[in-house]
RODO-2510 file (C-alpha; in nm, 4 decimals, decimal comma):
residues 310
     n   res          X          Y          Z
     1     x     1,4336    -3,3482    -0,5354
     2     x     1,1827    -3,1285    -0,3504
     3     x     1,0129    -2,8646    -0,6518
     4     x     1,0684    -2,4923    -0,4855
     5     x     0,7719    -2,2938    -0,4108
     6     x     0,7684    -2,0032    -0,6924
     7     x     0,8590    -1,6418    -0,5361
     8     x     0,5814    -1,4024    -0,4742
     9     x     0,5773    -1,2060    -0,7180
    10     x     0,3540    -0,8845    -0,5157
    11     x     0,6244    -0,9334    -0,2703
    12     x     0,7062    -0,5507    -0,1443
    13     x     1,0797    -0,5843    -0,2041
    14     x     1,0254    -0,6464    -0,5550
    15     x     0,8981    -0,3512    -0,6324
    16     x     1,0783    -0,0786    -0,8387
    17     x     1,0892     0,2180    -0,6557
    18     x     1,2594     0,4605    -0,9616
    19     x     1,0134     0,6046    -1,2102
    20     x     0,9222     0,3744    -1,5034
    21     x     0,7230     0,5027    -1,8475
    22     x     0,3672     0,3491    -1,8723
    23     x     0,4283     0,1077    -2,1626
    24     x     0,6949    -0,0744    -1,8931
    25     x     0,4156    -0,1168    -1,5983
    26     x     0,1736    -0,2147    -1,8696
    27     x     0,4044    -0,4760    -1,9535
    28     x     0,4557    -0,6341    -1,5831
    29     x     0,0935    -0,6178    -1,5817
    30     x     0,0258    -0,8615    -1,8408
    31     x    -0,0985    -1,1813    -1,6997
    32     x     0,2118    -1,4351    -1,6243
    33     x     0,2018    -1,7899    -1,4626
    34     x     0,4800    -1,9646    -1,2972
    35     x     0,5680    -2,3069    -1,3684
    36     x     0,8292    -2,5815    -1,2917
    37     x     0,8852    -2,9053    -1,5082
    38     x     1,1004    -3,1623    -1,4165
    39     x     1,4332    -3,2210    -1,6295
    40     x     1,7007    -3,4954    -1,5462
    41     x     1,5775    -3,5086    -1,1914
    42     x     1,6373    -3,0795    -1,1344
    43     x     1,3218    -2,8637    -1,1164
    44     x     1,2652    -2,6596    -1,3768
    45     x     1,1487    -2,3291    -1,3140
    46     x     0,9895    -2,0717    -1,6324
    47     x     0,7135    -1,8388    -1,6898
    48     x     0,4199    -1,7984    -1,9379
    49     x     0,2340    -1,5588    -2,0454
    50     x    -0,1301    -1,5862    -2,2059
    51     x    -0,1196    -1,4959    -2,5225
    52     x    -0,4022    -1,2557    -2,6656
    53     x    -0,5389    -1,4282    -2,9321
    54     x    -0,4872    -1,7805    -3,0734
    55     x    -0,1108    -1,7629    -3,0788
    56     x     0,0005    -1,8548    -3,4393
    57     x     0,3533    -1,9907    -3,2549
    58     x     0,5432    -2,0148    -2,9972
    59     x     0,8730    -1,8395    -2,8284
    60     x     1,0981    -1,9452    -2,5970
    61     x     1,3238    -1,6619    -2,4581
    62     x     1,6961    -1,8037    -2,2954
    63     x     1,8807    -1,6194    -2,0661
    64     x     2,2153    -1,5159    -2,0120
    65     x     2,4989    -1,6052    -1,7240
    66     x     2,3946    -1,6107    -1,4042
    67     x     2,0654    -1,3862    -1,5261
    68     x     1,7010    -1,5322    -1,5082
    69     x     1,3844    -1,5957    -1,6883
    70     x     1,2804    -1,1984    -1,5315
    71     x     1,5100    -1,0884    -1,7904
    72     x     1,2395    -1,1105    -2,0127
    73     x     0,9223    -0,9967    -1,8269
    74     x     0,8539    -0,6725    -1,9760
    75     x     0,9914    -0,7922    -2,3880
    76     x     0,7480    -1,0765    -2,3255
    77     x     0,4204    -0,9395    -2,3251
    78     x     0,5039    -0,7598    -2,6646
    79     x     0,5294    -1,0818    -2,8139
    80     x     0,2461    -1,2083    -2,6452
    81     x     0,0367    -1,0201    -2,8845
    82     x     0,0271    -1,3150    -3,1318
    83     x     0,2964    -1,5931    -3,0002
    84     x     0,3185    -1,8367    -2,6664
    85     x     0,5635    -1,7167    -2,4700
    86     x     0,7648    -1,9289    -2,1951
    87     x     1,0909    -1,8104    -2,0548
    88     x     1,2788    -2,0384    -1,8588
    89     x     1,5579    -2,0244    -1,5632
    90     x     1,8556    -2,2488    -1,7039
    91     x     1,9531    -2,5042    -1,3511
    92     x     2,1558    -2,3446    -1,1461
    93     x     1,9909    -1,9921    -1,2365
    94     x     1,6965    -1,7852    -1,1098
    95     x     1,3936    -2,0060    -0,9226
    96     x     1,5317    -2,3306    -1,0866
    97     x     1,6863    -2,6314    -0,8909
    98     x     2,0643    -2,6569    -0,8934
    99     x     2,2853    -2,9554    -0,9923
   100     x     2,6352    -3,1279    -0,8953
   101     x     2,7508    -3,0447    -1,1968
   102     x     2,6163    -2,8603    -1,5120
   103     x     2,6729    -2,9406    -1,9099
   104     x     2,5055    -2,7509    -2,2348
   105     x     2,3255    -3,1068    -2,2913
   106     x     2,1640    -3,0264    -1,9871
   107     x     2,0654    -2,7223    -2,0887
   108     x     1,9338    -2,8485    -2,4329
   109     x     1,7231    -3,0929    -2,2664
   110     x     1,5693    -2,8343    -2,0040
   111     x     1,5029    -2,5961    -2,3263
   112     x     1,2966    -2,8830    -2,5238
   113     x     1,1487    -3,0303    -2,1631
   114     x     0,9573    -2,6371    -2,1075
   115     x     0,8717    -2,5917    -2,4755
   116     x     0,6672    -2,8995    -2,4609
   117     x     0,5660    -2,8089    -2,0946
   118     x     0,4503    -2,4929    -2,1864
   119     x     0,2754    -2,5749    -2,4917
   120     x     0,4814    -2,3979    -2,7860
   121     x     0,3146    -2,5882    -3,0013
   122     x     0,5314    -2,7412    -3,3033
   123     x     0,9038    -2,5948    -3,3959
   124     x     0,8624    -2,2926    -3,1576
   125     x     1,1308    -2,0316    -3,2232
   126     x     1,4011    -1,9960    -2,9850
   127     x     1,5778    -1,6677    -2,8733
   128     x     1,8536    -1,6519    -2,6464
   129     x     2,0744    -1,4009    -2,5255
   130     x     2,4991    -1,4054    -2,4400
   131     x     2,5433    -1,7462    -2,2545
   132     x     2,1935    -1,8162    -2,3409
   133     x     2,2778    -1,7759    -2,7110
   134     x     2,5641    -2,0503    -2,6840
   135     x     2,3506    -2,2904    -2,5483
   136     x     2,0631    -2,2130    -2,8500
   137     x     2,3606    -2,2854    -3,0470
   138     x     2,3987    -2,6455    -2,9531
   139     x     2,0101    -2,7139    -2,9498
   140     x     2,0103    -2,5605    -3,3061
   141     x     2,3157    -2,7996    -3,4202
   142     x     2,1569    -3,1054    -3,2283
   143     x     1,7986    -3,0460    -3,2374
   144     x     1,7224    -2,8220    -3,5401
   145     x     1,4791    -3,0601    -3,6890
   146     x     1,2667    -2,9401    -3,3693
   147     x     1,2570    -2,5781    -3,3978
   148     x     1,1441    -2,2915    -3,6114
   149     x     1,4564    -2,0649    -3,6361
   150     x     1,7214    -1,9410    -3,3543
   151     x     1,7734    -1,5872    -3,2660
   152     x     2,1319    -1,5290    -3,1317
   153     x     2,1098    -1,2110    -2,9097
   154     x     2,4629    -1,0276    -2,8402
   155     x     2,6342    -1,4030    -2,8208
   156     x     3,0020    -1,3776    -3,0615
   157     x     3,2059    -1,6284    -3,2521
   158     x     3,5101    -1,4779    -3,3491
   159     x     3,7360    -1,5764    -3,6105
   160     x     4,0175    -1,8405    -3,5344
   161     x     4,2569    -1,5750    -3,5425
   162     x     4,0711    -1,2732    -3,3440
   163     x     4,3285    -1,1710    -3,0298
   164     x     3,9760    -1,0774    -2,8234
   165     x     3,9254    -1,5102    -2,8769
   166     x     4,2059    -1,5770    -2,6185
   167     x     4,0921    -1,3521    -2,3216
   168     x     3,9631    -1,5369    -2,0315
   169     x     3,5973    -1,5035    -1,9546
   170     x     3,4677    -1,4766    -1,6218
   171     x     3,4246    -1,7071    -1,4325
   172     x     3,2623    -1,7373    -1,0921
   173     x     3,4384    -1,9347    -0,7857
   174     x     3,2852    -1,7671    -0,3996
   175     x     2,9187    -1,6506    -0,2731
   176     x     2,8886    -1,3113    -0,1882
   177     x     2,6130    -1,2589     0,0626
   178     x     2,4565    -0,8919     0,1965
   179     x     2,3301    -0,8580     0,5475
   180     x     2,0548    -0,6438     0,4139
   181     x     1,8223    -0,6964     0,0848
   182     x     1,8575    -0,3220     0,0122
   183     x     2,2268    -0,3301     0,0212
   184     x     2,2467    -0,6491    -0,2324
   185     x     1,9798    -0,4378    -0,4883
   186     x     2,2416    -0,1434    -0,5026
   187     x     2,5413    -0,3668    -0,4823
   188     x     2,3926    -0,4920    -0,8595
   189     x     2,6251    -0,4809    -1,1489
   190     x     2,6108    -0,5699    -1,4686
   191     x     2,8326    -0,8101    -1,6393
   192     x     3,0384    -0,6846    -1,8255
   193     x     3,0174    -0,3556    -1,7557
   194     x     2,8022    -0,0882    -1,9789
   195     x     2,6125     0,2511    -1,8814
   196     x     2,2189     0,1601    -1,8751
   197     x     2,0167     0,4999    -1,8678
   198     x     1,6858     0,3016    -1,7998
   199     x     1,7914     0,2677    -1,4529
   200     x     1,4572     0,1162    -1,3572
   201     x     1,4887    -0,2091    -1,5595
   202     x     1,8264    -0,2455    -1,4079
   203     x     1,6540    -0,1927    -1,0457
   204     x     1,4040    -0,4331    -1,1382
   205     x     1,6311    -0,7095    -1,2536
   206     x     1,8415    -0,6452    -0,9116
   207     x     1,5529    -0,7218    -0,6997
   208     x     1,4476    -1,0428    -0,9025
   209     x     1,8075    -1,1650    -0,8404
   210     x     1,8285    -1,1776    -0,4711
   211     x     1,7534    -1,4582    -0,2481
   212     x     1,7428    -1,5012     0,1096
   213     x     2,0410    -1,7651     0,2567
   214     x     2,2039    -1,8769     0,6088
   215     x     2,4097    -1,6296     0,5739
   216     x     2,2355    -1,3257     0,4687
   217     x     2,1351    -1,2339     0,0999
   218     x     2,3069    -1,3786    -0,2033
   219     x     2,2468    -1,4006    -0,5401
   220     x     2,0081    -1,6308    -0,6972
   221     x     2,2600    -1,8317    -0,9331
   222     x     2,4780    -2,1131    -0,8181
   223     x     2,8158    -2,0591    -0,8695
   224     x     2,8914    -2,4041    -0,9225
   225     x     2,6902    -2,2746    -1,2572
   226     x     2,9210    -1,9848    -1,3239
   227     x     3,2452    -2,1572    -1,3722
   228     x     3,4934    -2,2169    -1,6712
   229     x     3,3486    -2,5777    -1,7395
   230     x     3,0416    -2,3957    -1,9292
   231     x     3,3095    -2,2987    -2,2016
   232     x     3,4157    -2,6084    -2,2777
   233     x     3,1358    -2,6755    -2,5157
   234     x     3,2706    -2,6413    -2,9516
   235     x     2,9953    -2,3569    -2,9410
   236     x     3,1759    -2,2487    -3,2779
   237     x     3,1072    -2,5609    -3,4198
   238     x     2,7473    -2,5429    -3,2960
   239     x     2,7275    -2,2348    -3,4414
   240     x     2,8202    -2,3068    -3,7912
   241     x     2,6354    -2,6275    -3,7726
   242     x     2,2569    -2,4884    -3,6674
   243     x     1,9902    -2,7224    -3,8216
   244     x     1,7420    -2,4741    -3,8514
   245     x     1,6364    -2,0824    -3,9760
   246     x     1,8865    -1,8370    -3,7677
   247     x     1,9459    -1,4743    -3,6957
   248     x     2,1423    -1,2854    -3,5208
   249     x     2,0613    -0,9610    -3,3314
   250     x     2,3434    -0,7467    -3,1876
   251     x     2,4343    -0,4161    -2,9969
   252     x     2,6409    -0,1488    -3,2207
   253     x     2,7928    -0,0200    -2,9121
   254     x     2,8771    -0,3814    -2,7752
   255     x     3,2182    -0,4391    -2,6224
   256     x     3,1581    -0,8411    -2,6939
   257     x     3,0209    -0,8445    -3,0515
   258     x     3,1954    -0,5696    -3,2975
   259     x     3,1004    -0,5219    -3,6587
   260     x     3,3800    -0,7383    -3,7197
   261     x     3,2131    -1,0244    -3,5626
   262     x     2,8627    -0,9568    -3,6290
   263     x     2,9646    -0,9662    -4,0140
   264     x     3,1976    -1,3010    -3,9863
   265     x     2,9000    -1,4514    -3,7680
   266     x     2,6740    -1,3182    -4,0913
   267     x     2,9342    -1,5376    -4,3105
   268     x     2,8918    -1,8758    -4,0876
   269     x     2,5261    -1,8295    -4,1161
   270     x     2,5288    -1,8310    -4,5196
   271     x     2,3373    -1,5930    -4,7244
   272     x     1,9869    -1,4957    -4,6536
   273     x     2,0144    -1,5197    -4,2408
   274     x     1,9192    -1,1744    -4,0980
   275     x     2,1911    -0,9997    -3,9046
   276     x     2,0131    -0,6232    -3,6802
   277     x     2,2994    -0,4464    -3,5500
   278     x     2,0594    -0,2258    -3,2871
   279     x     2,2137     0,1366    -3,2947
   280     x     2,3124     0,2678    -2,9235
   281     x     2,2277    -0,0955    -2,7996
   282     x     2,5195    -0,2442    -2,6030
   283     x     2,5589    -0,5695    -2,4893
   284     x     2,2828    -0,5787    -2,2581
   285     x     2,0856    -0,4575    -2,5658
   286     x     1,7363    -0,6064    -2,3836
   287     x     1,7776    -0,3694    -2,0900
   288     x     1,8973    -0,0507    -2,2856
   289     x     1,7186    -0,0399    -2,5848
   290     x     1,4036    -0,2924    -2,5463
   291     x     1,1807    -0,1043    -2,7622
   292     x     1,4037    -0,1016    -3,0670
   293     x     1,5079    -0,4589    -2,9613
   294     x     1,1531    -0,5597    -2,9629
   295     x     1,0407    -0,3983    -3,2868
   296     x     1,3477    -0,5880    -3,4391
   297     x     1,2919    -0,8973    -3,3061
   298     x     0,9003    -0,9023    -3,4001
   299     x     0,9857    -0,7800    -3,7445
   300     x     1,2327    -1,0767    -3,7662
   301     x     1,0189    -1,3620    -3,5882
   302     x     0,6439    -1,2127    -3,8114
   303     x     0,8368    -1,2083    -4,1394
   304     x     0,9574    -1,6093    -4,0819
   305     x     0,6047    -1,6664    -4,0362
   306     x     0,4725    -1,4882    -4,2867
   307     x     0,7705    -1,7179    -4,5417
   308     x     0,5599    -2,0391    -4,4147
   309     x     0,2235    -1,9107    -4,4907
   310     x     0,3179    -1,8396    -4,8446
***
């Protein structure tokens, strides 16, 4: 299989066009490099960012369904500050190469291929968000021995009983496709459904999820990716079964993970694993609360390394 060619990122339709605060252009400004690493015969695609000092670890930031490694481009940097950072596209996702057919060993295979690609160094933590959190549970089950600590981001286990366990999720089965890249940017939704008031991080993650095809504009992930097969993994199992440290960061306001679940999630993890319910943070908790997400997330990620230097 042919590796892509990596967009361009200075491309003028990726631009946001809706006024953004400083710290957020500051953060897209930090120097990135694109990368693609071969896993199981699919190219691979993630991104790195220089760290800006010796980095005493490394990160690796997972997205969620049908999202992207751009997700992460402006929490990155922040991390940056003292950590290697990589963020990859899952196959079938973002700039990555697609498959027949996808499975979470895949994906645990394409996690470990780009932390050793990018150079994470030993046990790297691992942080991944909604569908990008189940498949950091099954690495953390299978391959704990090889990381750090997980970070479950917005990503619930409900109890065997729990009604909400028995709804359907969605699942994917037809392209849509745009005549015009404009039109596909404001067509952008997010999944499921929440109010975002930083309406610029939404526009930029539209226009990083767009790519040209034969039939107009369509969106980056494969649907072949998107359907109910990716649920057929015991993530519950995985969950109560991680091999390593683990956390789990929420969204108060979250329609997907409720007190409820964020306290019998706290119970699976045992005593001492750190639970952050983010206040005003729903599910998309990256997009509408970064800066609260980030100061959680580096308070969680310095104070495990602070536990091994002591």
């Amino acid at each position: 299989m042919n590796t892509p060619a990596p967009p361009d990122w200075t491309a003028p339709e990726l631009a946001v066009t809706r006024p953004a605060p400083d710290w957020f252009h500051a953060a897209l400004a930090w120097p990135m490099t694109s990368h693609f690493v071969t896993v199981e015969g699919c190219p691979i695609h993630y991104l790195a960012w220089e760290p800006a000092r010796a980095p005493r670890r490394g990160v690796l930031l997972v997205h969620g369904g049908g999202a992207h490694a751009n997700w992460w481009r402006f929490i990155a940097p922040f991390l940056a500050e003292d950590y290697a950072v990589a963020a990859l596209d899952l196959s079938g996702m973002g700039d990555s190469g697609r498959r027949e057919a996808y499975d979470a060993a895949q994906r645990s295979a394409e996690m470990l291929a780009v932390m050793s690609d990018a150079g994470l160094g030993a046990r790297p933590f691992v942080v991944g968000h909604s569908f990008g959190g189940y498949q950091l549970m099954r690495l953390a089950a299978k391959h704990g021995d090889a990381l750090g600590g997980a970070v479950i981001v917005d990503s619930p286990i409900r109890r065997p009983d729990d009604p909400e366990k028995q709804v359907p999720r969605r699942v994917l089965s037809f392209e849509r496709h745009y005549p015009d890249f404009e039109i596909g940017v404001d067509r952008f939704r997010l999944m499921p459904p929440q109010e975002c008031a930083n309406d610029y991080i939404v526009e930029f993650i539209a226009r990083h999820s767009i790519r040209r095809s034969e039939a107009g504009y369509t969106w980056k992930f494969d649907v072949g990716a998107m359907g109910a097969r990716r649920w057929q993994e015991p993530f519950a199992e995985h969950f109560a079964n991680m091999r390593c440290r683990r956390a789990l960061i929420y969204g108060d306001r979250s329609v997907l993970v409720s007190r409820e679940t964020a306290a019998y999630m706290a119970g699976l993890m045992g005593d001492g694993a750190p639970v952050f319910g983010i206040p005003e943070a729903h599910h998309h908790l990256i997009l509408d609360q970064p800066v609260a997400f980030v100061a959680a997330l580096r308070g969680l990620l310095d104070g495990w390394q602070r536990s091994e230097s002591t």
